[in-house]
C-alpha positions, -999 to 999 in steps of 0.1 A, spaced: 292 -197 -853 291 -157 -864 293 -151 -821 324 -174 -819 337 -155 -850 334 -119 -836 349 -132 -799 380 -151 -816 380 -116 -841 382 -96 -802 410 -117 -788 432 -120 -818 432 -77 -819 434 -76 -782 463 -103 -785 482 -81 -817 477 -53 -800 491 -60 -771 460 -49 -753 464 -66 -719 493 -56 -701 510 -66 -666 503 -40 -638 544 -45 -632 547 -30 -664 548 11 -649 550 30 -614 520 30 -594 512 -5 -605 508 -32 -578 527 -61 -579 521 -92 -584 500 -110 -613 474 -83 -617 467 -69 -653 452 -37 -670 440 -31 -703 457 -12 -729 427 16 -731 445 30 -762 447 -1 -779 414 -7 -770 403 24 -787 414 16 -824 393 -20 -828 359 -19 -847 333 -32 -826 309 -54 -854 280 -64 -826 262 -54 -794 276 -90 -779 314 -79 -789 309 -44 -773 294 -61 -743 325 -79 -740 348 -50 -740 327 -30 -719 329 -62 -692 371 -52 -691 368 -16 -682 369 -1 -649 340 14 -642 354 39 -617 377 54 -641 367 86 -664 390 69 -695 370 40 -696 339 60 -703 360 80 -734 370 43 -747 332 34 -746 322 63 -762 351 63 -787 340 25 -797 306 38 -805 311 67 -822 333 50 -847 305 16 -850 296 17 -887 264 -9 -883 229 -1 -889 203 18 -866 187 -14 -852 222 -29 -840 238 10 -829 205 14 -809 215 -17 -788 254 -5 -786 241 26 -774 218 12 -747 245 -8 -734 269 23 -734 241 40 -713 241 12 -693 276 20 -686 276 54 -686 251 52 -656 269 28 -634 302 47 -639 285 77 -632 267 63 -598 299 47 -590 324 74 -595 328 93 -562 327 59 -544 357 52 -566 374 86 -563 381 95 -525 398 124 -531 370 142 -559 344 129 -533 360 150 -503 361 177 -522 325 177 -530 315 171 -491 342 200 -475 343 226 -505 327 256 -499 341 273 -533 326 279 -562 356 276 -583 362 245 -569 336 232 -574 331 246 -611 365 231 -617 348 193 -610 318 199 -634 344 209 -655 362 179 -655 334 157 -658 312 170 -685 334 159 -712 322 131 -699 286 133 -700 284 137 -664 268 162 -642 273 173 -613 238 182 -594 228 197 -560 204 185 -544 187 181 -509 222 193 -493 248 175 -511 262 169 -547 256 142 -568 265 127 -604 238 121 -635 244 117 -671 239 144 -693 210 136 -719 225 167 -742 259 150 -739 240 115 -752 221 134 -780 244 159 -793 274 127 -796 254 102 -806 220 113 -822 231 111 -859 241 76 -858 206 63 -836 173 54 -848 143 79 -855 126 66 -821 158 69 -804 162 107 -810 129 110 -801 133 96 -770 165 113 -761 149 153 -772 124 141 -746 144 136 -721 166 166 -730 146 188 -719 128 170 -692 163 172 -673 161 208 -678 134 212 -649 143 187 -624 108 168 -616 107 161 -578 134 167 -550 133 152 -509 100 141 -511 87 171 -528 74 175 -564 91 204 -581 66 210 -615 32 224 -615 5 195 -618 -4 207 -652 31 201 -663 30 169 -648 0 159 -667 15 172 -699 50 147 -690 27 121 -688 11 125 -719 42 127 -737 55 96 -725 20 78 -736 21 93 -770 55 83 -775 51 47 -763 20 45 -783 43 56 -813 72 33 -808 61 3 -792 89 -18 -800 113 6 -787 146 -13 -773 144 14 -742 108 7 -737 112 -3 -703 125 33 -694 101 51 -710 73 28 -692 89 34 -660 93 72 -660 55 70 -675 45 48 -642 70 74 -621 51 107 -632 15 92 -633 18 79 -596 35 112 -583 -1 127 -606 -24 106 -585 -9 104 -552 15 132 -546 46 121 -529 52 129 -490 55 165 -492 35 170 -518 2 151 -507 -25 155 -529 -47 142 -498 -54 175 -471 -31 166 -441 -58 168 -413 -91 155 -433 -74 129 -456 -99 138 -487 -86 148 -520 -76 185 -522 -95 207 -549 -68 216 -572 -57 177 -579 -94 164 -585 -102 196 -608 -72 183 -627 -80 150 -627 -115 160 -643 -95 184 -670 -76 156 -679 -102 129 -683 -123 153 -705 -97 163 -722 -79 131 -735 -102 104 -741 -95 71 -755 -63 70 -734 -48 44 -713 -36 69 -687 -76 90 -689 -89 50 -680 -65 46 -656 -73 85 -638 -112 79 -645 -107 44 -623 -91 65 -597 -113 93 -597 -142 65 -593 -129 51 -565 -125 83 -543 -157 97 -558 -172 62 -538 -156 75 -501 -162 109 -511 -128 118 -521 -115 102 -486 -83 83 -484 -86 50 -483 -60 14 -482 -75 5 -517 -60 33 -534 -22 19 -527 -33 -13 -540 -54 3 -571 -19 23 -577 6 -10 -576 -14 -28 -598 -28 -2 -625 3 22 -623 29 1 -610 19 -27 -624 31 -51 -593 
């Protein structure tokens, strides 16, 4: 009954304020009996639940950089308590990521000028425009692409997120700081690596009922396989002989002896086994080992 409530509360604000309005309305509009929201009108309702900004997020275009300021606006002035804001925010990240991955797919003319400019100003003047935003804009591998800004997420929203929350999002702060792989390659020195991965355990280990948890298990999986197995231009295997290169298997030692009691040192110490029984060659059952330990597939 309190669901119906909030979603007959939605309508009746939408309906005063005259918050859906005919695309005949103004120039540019198409005809016909297509309509738009009212994204100022929008912007003045209180949003009570994650289910009612769920629904308002479900009537915003996704391409469009105003839709993402309404979003934010809605949050920012959501007075409930950490538990519920921590679900409005993960929905509004939600957003923010599929607006971001969507954007130059939705914006010809900001696209073309990221594929043909070759000036810096130009190119200055789109990051420009998008980091008020939260959006990046990131070189990489020859062309540029969008990502949200974890600062932008932190420094706008922080206060009104759970302990865990903030945690999570310092953590990521600076882990966007130093990309961690690029084309195939990994980017970070192995003992960096090991140190990301730690961080992730620790903080899993901490918040285990974190409503982001999945993330923070998936970047955990992400930078322990890239740890065990390299990625393909940064093997940890020796491309002519196939067997474990030195500098990996001295860190996989380092990082068993130094971290015990951990579900990542069982996990390396099971690995380690296995190529200590080929004598560190490659083998098939250290894919498998990986998708069902790492992965878990």
């Amino acid at each position: 009954m309190k669901r119906i409530f909030h979603l007959f509360l939605i309508i009746s604000l939408l309906m005063s304020c005259n918050f859906i309005k005919s695309r005949n309305s103004g120039k540019n509009h198409n005809s016909g009996n297509e309509r738009i929201v009212d994204l100022n009108a929008l912007m003045q309702m209180k949003i009570v639940s994650v289910g009612d900004y769920r629904d308002v997020l479900h009537q915003l275009d996704q391409g469009d950089l105003k839709s993402i300021e309404v979003a934010a606006t809605l949050l920012k002035n959501c007075d409930s308590d950490s538990i519920s804001l921590d679900s409005i925010f993960f929905e509004f990240t939600d957003f923010l990521n599929i607006a971001t991955s969507s954007f130059l797919d939705n914006n010809e003319r900001v696209s073309t000028q990221l594929a043909n400019s070759t000036s810096k100003d130009s190119i200055d003047r789109i990051g420009q425009m998008l980091a008020p935003y939260g959006i990046g804009l990131v070189a990489s591998e020859g062309a540029w692409y969008l990502e949200p800004q974890n600062g932008y997420l932190l420094k706008n929203f922080g206060s009104k997120l759970s302990t865990a929350y903030r945690e999570y999002l310092n953590i990521e702060v600076e882990e966007q700081k130093t990309r961690f792989a690029e084309d195939g390659s990994i980017l970070i020195p192995i003992d960096s690596l090991a140190s990301r991965i730690i961080t992730h355990e620790n903080f899993m280990d901490r918040h285990p009922d974190f409503i982001a948890g999945k993330m923070a298990q998936d970047l955990f999986a992400q930078y322990l396989g890239a740890y065990l197995a390299g990625m393909d231009n940064s093997r940890v295997f020796d491309k002519v002989t196939n067997i474990l290169k030195d500098e990996p298997r001295k860190s996989f030692e380092s990082f068993i002896e130094r971290n015990p009691n951990r579900k990542s040192t069982e996990i390396i110490k099971a690995y380690l086994d296995l190529l200590r029984a080929t004598n560190f060659y490659y083998t098939d059952k250290l894919d498998s080992f990986l998708l069902a330990k790492v992965y878990q597939e």
